[in-house]
C-alpha positions in Angstrom: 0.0 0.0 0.0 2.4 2.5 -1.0 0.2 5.4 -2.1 -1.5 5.2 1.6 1.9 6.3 3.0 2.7 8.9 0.8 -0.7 10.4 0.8 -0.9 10.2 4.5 2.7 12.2 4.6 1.6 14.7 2.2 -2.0 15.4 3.9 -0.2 15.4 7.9 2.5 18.3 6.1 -0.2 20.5 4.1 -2.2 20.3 7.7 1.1 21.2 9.6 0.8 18.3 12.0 3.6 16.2 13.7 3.7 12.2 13.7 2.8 12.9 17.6 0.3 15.4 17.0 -1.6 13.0 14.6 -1.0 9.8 16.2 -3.1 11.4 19.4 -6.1 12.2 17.4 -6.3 9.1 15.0 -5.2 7.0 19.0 -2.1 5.6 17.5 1.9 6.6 18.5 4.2 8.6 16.5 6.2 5.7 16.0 3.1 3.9 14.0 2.4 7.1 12.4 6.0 7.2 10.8 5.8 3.3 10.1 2.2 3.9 7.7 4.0 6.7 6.0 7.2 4.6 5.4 5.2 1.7 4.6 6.6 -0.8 7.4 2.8 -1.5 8.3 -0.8 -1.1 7.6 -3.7 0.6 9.2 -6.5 -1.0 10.2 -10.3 -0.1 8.8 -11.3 1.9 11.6 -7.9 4.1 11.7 -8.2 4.9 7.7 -11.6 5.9 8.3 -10.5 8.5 11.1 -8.0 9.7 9.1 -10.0 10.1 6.1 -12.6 12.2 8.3 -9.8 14.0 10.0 -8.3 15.2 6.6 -11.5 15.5 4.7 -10.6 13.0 2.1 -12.2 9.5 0.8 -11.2 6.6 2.4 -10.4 5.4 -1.8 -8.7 8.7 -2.0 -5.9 7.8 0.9 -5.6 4.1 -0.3 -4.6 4.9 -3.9 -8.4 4.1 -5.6 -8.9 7.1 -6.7 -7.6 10.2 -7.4 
């Protein structure tokens, strides 16, 4: 899922947030945070859809469906 990570990084910079500042509103650490954006693991279903609704973005949009 390599356009997950990138799309997350690029949506947490344009919103000026930290890995630690988004990791407390999504319920996750930083550490897991940088690991989704460097594509060392994968967010579960109910994480992608806070971070969708966080960013104001699909849930296809963030996982590379669509555009």
């Amino acid at each position: 899922m390599k356009v997950f990570g990138e799309r997350l990084k690029e949506l947490r910079l344009e919103s000026k947030l930290t890995t630690k500042a988004l990791g407390k509103k999504v319920g996750v650490s930083d550490t897991t945070i940088c690991r989704w954006e460097l594509n060392q693991c994968e967010a579960k279903a109910p994480e992608i859809v806070k971070l969708a609704q966080l960013f104001k973005v699909s849930t296809d949009y963030l996982l590379g469906v669509e555009d």
